[in-house]
Every structure is written in structure tokens, then in C-alpha cells.
C-alpha positions in Angstrom: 0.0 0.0 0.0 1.8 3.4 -0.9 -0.6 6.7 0.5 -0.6 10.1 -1.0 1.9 12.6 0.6 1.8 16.8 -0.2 5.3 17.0 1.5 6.8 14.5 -0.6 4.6 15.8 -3.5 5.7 19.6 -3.4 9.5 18.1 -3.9 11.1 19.6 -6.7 14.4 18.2 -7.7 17.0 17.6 -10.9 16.7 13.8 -10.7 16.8 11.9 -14.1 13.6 10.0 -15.6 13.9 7.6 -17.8 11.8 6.9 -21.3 10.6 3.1 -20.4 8.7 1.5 -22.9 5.3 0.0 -21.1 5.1 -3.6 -21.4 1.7 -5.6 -20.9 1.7 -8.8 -18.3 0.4 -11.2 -20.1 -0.5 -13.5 -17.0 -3.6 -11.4 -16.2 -4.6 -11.2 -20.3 -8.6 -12.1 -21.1 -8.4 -13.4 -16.9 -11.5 -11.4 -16.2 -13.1 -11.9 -19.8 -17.2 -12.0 -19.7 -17.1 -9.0 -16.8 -18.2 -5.6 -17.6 -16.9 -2.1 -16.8 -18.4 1.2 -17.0 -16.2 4.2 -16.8 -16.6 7.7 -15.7 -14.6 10.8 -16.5 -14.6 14.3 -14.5 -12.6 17.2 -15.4 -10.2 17.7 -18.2 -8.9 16.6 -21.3 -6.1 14.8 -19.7 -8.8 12.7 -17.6 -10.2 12.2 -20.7 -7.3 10.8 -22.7 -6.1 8.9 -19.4 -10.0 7.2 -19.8 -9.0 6.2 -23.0 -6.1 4.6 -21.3 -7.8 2.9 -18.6 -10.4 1.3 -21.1 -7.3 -0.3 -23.0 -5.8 -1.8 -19.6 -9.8 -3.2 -18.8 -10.4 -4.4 -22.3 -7.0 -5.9 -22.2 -7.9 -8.2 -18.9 -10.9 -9.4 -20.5 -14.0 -6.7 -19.5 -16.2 -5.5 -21.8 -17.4 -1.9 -22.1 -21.2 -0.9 -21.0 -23.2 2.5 -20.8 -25.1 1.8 -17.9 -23.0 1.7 -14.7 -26.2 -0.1 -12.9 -25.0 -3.4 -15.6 -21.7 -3.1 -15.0 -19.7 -5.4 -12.9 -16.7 -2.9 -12.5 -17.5 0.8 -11.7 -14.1 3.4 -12.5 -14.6 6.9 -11.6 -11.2 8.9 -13.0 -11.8 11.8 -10.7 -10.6 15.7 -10.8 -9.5 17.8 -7.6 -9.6 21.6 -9.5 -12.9 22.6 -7.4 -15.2 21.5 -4.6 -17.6 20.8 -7.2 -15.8 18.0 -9.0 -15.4 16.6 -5.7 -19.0 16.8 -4.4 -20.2 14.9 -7.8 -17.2 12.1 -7.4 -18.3 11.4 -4.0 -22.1 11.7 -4.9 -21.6 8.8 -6.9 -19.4 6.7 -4.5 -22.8 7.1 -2.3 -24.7 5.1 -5.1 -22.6 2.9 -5.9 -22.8 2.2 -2.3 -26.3 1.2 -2.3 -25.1 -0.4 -5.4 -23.2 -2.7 -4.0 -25.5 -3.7 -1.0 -27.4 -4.9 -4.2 -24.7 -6.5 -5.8 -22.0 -8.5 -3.6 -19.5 -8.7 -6.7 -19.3 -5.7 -7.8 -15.9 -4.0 -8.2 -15.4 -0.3 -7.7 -12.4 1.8 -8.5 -11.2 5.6 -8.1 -8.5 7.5 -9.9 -7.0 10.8 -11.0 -6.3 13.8 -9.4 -8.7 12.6 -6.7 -6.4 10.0 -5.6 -3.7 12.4 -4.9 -5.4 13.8 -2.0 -4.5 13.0 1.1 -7.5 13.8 2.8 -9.2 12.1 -0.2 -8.1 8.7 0.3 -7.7 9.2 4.3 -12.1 9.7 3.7 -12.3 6.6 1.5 -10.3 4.2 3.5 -12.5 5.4 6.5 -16.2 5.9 5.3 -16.0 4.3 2.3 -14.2 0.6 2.5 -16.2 -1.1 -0.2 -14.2 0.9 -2.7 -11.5 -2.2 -4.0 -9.2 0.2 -5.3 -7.6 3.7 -5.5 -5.0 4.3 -8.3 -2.6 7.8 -8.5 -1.7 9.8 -11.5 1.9 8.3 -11.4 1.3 4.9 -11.7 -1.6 4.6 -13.7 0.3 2.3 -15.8 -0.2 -0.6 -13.4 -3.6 -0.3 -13.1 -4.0 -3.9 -14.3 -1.7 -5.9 -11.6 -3.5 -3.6 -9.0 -7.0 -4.7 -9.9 -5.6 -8.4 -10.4 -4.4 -8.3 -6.5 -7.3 -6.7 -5.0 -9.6 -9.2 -6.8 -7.1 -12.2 -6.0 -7.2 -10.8 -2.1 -10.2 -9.7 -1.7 -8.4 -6.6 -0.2 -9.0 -2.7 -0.7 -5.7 -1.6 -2.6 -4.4 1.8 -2.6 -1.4 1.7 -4.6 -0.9 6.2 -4.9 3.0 7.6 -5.4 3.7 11.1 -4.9 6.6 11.2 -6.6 6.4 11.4 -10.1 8.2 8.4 -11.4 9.7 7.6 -15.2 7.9 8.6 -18.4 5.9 5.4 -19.6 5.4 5.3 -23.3 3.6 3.4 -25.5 0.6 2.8 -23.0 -1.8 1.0 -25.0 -5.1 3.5 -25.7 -8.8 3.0 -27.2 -9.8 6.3 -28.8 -12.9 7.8 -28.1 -13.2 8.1 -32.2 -11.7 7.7 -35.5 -10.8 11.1 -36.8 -9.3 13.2 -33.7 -7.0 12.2 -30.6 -5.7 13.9 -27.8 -1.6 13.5 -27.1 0.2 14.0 -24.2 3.1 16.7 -24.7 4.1 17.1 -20.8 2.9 16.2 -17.7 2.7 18.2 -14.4 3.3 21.8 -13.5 5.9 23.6 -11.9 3.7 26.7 -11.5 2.3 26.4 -7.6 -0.8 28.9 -8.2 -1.4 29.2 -4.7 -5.4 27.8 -5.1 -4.8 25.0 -7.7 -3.6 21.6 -5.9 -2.2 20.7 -9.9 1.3 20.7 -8.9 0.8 18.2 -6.0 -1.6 15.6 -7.9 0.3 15.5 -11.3 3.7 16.5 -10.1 6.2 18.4 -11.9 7.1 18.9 -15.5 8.4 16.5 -17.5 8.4 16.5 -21.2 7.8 13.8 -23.6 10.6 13.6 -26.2 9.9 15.2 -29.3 10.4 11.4 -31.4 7.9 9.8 -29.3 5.4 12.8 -30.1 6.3 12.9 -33.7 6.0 9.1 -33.9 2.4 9.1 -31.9 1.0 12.1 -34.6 2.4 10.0 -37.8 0.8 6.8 -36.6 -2.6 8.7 -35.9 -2.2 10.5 -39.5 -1.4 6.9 -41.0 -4.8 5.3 -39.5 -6.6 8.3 -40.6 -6.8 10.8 -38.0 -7.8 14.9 -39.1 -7.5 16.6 -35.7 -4.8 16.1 -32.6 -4.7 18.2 -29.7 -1.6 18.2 -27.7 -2.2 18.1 -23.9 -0.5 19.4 -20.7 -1.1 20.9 -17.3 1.2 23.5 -18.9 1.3 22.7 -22.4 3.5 26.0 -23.6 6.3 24.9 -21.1 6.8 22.3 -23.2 10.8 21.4 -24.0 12.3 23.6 -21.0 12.9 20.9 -18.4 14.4 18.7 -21.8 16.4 20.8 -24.3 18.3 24.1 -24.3 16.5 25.0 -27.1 13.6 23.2 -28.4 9.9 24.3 -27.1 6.2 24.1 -28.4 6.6 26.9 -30.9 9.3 23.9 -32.7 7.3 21.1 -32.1 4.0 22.8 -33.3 5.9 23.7 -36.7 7.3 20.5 -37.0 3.7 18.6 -36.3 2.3 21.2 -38.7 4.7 20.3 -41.6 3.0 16.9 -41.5 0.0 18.5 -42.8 -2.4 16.9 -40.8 -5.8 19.3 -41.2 -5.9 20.2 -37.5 -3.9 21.1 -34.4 -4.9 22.2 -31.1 -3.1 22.7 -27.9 -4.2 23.4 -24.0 -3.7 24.6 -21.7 -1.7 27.8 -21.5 0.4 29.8 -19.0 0.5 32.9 -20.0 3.8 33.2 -18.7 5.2 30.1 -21.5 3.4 32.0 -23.7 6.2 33.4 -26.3 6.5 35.1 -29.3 7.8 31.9 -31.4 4.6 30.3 -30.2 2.7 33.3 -31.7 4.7 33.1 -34.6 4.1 29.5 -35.5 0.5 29.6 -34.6 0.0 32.9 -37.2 2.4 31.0 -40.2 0.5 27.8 -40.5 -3.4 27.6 -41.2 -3.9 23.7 -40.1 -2.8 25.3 -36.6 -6.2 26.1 -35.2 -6.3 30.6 -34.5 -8.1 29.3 -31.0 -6.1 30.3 -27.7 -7.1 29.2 -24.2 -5.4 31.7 -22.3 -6.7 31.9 -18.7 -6.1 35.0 -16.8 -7.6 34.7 -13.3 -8.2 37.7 -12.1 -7.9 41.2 -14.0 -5.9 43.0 -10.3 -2.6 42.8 -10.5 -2.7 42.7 -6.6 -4.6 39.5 -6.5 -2.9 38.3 -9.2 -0.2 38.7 -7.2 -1.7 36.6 -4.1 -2.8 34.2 -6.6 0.9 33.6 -7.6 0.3 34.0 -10.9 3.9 35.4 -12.2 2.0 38.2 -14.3 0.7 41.4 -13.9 -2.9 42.9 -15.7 -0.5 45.1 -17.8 1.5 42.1 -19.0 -1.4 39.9 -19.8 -2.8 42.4 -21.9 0.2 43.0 -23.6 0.6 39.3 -24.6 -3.6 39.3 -25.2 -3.2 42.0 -27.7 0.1 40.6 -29.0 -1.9 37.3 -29.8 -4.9 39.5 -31.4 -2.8 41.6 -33.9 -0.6 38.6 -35.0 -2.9 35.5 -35.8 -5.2 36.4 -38.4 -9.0 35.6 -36.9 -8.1 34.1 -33.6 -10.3 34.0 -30.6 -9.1 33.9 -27.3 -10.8 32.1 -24.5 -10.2 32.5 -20.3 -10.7 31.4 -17.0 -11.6 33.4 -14.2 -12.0 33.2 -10.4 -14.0 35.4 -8.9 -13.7 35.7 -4.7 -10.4 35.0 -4.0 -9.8 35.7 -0.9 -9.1 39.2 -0.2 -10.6 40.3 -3.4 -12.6 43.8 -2.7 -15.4 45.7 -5.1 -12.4 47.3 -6.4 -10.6 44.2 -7.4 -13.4 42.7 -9.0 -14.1 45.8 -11.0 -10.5 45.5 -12.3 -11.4 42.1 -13.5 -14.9 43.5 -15.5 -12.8 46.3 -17.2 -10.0 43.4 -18.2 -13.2 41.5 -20.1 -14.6 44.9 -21.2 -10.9 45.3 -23.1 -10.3 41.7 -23.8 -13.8 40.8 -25.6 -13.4 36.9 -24.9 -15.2 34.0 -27.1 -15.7 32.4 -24.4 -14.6 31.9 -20.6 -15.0 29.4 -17.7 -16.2 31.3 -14.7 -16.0 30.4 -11.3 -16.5 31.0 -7.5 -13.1 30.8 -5.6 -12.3 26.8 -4.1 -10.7 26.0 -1.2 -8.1 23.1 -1.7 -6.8 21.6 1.1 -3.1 21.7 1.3 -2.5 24.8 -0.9 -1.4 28.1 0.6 -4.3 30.6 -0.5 -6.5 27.9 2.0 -4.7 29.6 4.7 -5.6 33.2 3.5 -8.0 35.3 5.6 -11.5 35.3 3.7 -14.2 38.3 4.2 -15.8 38.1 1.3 -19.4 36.8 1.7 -20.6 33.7 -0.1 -23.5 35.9 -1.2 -21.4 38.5 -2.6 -18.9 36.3 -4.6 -22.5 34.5 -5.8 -23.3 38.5 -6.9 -20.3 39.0 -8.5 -20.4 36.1 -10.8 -23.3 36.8 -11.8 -22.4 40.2 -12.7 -19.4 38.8 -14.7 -21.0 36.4 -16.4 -23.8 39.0 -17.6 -20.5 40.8 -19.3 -18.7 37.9 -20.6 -22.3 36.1 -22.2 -22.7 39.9 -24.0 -19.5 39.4 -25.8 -19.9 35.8 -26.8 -23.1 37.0 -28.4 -21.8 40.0 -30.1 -18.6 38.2 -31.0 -21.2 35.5 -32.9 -23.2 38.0 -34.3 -20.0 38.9 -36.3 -20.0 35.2 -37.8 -23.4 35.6 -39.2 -23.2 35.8 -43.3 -20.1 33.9 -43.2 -19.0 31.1 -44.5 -17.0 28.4 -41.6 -14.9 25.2 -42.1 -16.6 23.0 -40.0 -15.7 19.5 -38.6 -18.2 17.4 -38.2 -18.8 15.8 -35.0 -22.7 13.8 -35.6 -25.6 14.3 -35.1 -27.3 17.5 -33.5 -30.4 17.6 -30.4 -32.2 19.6 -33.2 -34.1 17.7 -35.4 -32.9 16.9 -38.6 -29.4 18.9 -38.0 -25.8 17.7 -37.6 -23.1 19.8 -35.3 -19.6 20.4 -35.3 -16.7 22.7 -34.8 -15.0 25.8 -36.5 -11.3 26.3 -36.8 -12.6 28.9 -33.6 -13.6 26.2 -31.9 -16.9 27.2 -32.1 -20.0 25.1 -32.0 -21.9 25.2 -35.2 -25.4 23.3 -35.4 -26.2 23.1 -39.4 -29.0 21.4 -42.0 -27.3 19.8 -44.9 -29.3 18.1 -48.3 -26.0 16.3 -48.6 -25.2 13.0 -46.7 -22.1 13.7 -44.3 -20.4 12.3 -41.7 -17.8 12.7 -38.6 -14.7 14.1 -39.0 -15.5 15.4 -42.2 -14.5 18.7 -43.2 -16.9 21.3 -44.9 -18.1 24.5 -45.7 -20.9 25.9 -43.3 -22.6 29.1 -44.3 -23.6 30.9 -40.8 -27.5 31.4 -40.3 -27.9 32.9 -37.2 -25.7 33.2 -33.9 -26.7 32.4 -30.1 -24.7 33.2 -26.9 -23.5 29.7 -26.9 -23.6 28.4 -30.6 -23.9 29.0 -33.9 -26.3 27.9 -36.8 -25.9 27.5 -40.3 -26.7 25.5 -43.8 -24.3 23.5 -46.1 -25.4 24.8 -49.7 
């Protein structure tokens, strides 16, 4: 049993990692075949693509994928730690699957992700919540299948969670969510320590994937077919730095682009990574996708400041505006946290002029989160629950008036649209602009997902667009 440890987690260090190539144990192959799993994924893209991950290692002991978690004779919830919110619903769940499993003697449940790395997370489940069989951390994901093995074999709750990050496992075997775009890991962990996000302690620090194992992943995912990659990170544009002197995302995006696969997205950003080369690359090449996530927090530089974000307003705007007068048609979405501790009437006003100036296509708003075990939990909080409620909703009042009028401007226009299936409206299909925009469209013609092709813009919503293929 190995628990979850912030001290040991917060360690950063110069010590070596090694590229090992992951290799399957065939003693457990096809042992479990006839069982079912269901699987469910909170948070980001990275739980996502790890999902994908976890169904290989399942499908390679023998289970068999179901929708319905109330069929299934294995449970997996790959959790996320960035808010209280993606806590209360993992939990939530663990409480059915309680009831669950009065019903059911057999069945097998299992937690992972950023969850796991919490130490009062799995100090709650080994205490009120014993039926769960096993708990799996972020660093050793890769031996999810001997874990389940032992705990079955044993009939023992295994917590098997390192807090050191440990070598870079490649070639983890990986069933795609679909046939015509993949996510890829570029680097894993930040270095950052935001004084709210517990990031840093549950995925450790940065280390980069070498750039032949990237550039080998995107060929064989352009050979089988694949039109769209996005390339993944806590920290995505500090890609490189902890490997070469000289060699960063700006390269690898230029050398993915020559490969002339129709689409590339990256996230997430720092805007402190965030460098001219980058902007450079992204303006040069059209099959780079002109869509920037570039989260800013707060719009007070004294906040900003207790947030330990490494950037002042005046310097995010510089590199906002930088972005917006280089790439040709780009839009530019955010996060923002509104409530910090501290934050007064006059700090939140600083953030509603930032939006005023900026003009996002689209941002993630959000109420301030205590995580356990990072410094801004410690920080003296007056603001009201009522008045942080108050001022999101006056924030998101501005921000949904710019994603309207920034839509509006769409309207007329004709959009290169992937298609991802089949719309909620009748008789329509949806899909995605080189924005990143979501485009719900009639078309007299038969198509299907993960084509490309022309949409001509109808009308334009807060949240979406619509549109006809002529």
C-alpha cells in the first residue's frame, strides 16, 4: 500500500527520468473476460485521454465496455481535484454505488486521478467508504491492471498512490474515443504552484515527452486516418524547457504542422510560456487552429499577485493583444475566479474592465475553491458567499454579452466545420470551426464525422452557432 503525501509531492528536484517502454503482463490477459466495466470521467482533457487509457488496460484483462454503470460489474470513476464541485459529484456517486453494491456483492469499484492524490481524499475513503476495491494515483496509472488483479485475488481494498512522479511510460496501449481526432500528451505536471490549484501536487512536476515519441504518436494517428490532434499538458507551452536548451512548443508545433495533418490544437496555456515563437508559428500555419485558451484569473494585479500567478494585468494584456494583432481571426478564450480571498469591489471591478478590453469568445467562470493543502486555503477570507454569488453573476452578464456579439459577427459567413454527428435539433448535424466554435447546421447532402466542410452561418446564439451546407 503506498498513501498520498503533499510534503513529498511539493518536492522539486534535478533527478533523471527515464523513457521506459510500457510492457503488458500477459499472465492477467482475457483473466476477467465476460465482466463488464463502465467508466466515468470528470474534469479535463487529460482525464479524458487517461479514460481512454484505462479502457485499453480493462479491455486488455478481459472486460467489456457498458453504458449503464447499474450493468456493469466494475465501476471506474477517474476523478478531478480543481474545485469542490468536481469533488461533491465524485463522492455523490461513491454514495450510489454504495447502495449499489449492497445490491450486488461482486461488484468491483475503482477511483483514480487527481482525486487520488489527495490525502485527505483517500484518508475519507479508507475510512467511510471501504467497499471501494481500489484507489490508483496519476503516477502509476500504468499498473492499473496488476493492481486490480491483487485486489480481486485478495479480496483486499488496494491503494497503490505515489507522490513522486516516477519515469515517463510510453507506448501505453489507448482505445480512442473516435476515429478522426486524438488527444496527445506533450508534458505532464506543472511547476507553477498557483497558490489555489492543488495541480502541482496531484500531477507532479514537469516533464516532457521527447519530441520522437510525439512525432511518432502524430504520424501513426495520421497513418490510421486521423484529421485533428490536440496536444495536452497541465502546462502545455512549457513544453521542452525541463528537456532541451533549445527546443519548445513553438518547434514542435511547426514541425507537427509540416506533416500537414488538417488540425492542431493545444491546452492549456500559462500565459507566462506563452512566447512570441509560439505566436509566430500559430499565425504561419493555417492547419494550426487561431483558437487560444489563455486563462487569466483575475484582471488586479494585486490578486494576481496573491494568486501567484507570475503576471501582472498590464503584462497579460500586452501578450492578449500581441496574440490578437498577430494570428489572423483568432479568438481567445479565459478562466476566471472570482472571490479570491481578499478580493474587494475594487478588485473585481479591475477584472470586469480586463473583459470589457479583452472581448473573450468564451470563458469558464468560477466562485473561488478552497483546496486543502494549498497556501491561499490559509488566506484570511471576508468576502461573503452571497457577494462572490453577486459578482459572478455580474461577470457572467459581461462575458455572455461578448460571446453573443462576437457570434453575431459570424453571421453571413462562410466556416470550415468539422463534423462531429448528429445534432439535439431535429434533422441537423453539429460540429466545430477552426474557432472552436460550435456550429449546429442542416445539410441536403449526406455527411459524416470528421468530415470537413463549408458551413454558411444562419444565425448566432450566446453559446452556438447555426448554419446550412449549400
Amino acid at each position: 500500500m503506498h498513501l498520498p503525501d503533499y510534503k513529498e509531492a511539493r518536492t522539486r528536484d534535478h533527478r533523471d527520468y527515464q523513457r521506459i517502454s510500457y510492457e503488458v503482463d500477459s499472465a492477467v490477459q482475457n483473466k476477467y473476460k465476460g465482466k463488464t466495466f463502465f467508466i466515468k470521467t470528470y474534469g479535463c482533457q487529460m482525464n479524458e485521454h487517461d479514460s481512454e487509457n484505462i479502457e485499453a488496460f480493462l479491455s486488455y484483462l478481459g472486460f467489456s465496455k457498458v453504458d449503464n454503470y447499474l450493468k456493469a460489474d466494475l465501476v471506474w470513476l477517474n476523478t478531478c481535484s480543481i474545485r469542490e464541485n468536481a469533488h461533491n459529484k465524485a463522492f455523490g456517486m461513491l454514495g450510489r454505488l454504495k447502495h449499489l453494491k449492497n445490491e450486488k456483492k461482486d461488484l468491483l469499484i475503482g477511483l483514480s486521478g487527481c482525486m487520488a492524490q489527495e490525502v485527505s481524499v483517500v484518508e475519507t475513503i479508507m475510512r467511510d467508504y471501504p467497499f471501494v476495491n481500489f484507489v490508483v494515483g496519476t503516477h502509476n496509472l500504468h499498473q492499473l491492471p496488476s493492481i486490480i488483479d491483487k485486489a480481486i485475488v485478495e479480496n483486499q481494498q488496494q491503494i497503490e498512490v505515489f507522490s513522486r512522479e516516477g519515469d515517463l511510460i510510453e507506448g501505453l496501449p489507448v482505445v480512442r474515443a473516435n476515429s478522426y481526432k486524438a488527444y496527445v500528451n506533450i508534458i505532464y505536471g506543472c511547476d507553477k504552484f498557483c497558490t489555489y490549484c492543488i495541480v502541482p501536487y496531484t500531477r507532479g512536476r514537469e516533464r516532457s515527452r521527447a519530441k520522437e515519441d510525439i512525432l511518432k504518436e502524430i504520424d501513426e494517428l495520421i497513418q490510421d486516418g486521423y484529421k485533428e490532434v490536440t496536444l495536452l499538458g497541465q502546462n502545455v507551452n512549457a513544453y521542452g524547457k525541463d528537456l532541451y536548451e533549445n527546443y519548445h512548443l513553438g518547434d514542435l508545433l511547426e514541425e507537427i504542422a509540416l506533416k500537414n495533418i488538417p488540425r492542431i490544437r493545444f491546452m492549456t496555456s500559462h500565459p507566462w510560456d506563452f512566447n512570441d515563437r509560439m505566436i509566430e508559428v500559430i499565425a504561419k500555419y493555417p492547419n494550426i487552429m487561431p483558437s487560444v485558451h489563455l486563462p487569466v484569473q483575475s484582471g488586479s494585479s494585486r490578486i494576481l499577485k496573491l494568486m501567484g500567478r507570475r503576471y501582472t494585468r498590464e503584462s497579460y494584456l500586452e501578450l492578449f493583444h500581441k496574440i490578437k494583432d498577430t494570428i489572423p481571426g483568432v479568438s481567445i478564450s479565459t478562466d476566471i475566479i472570482v472571490g479570491f480571498p481578499g478580493e474587494t469591489e475594487e478588485d473585481f471591478q479591475e477584472t470586469l474592465s480586463l473583459v470589457h478590453e479583452c472581448q473573450y469568445d468564451n470563458a469558464f467562470t468560477f466562485i473561488f475553491s478552497t483546496r486543502e493543502g494549498t497556501p491561499a486555503c490559509k488566506l484570511p477570507d471576508n468576502v461573503s458567499l452571497e457577494e462572490k454569488e453577486e459578482r459572478l453573476h455580474r461577470l457572467n452578464e459581461v462575458v455572455n454579452t461578448y460571446f453573443l456579439e462576437n457570434n453575431k459577427k459570424l453571421e453571413g459567413q462562410v466556416l470550415k466545420v468539422m463534423v462531429e454527428g448528429v445534432s439535439d435539433k431535429k434533422d441537423m448535424y453539429y460540429g466545430y470551426s477552426e474557432t472552436n466554435k460550435l456550429i449546429n447546421f442542416s445539410s441536403s447532402q449526406e455527411v459524416k464525422p470528421g468530415d470537413i466542410i463549408d458551413v454558411l452561418i444562419t444565425s448566432a446564439k450566446t453559446w452556438s452557432l447555426d448554419g446550412k451546407v449549400e
